[in-house]
N, C-alpha and C positions, 0 to 999 in steps of 0.2 A: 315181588309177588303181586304186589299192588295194580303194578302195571299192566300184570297179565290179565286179570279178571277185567282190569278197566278196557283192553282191547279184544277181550269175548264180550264183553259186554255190549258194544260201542258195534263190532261186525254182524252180533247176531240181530241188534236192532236195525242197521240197514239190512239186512239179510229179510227181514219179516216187511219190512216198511217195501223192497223193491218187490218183494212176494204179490204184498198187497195190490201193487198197481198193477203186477202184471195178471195178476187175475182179474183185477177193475174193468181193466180196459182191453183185456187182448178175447179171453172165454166171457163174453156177455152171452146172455142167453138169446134165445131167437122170440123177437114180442112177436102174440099172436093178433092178428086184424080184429081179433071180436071184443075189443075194449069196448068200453060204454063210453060215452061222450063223443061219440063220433056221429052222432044223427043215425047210426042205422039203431035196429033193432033186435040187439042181441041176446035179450029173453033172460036179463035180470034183473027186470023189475016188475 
């Protein structure tokens, strides 16, 4: 019984950890050009 909880335990933490990155890295969001720091004048400040 031991063994059982310790390999749901063990899959459902890669299960969340490969989650992770594939949401990290695959659905980034789209950045918009009107950041600040870039020299133009983006009207927040």
């Amino acid at each position: 019984m031991n063994t059982l909880i310790q390999n749901i335990l063990v899959f459902s933490a890669l299960a969340f950890a490969l989650f992770f990155l594939i949401k990290k890295y695959f659905f980034k969001k789209a950045k918009t050009d009107r950041g600040c720091g870039s020299g133009d004048d983006c009207g927040c400040h």
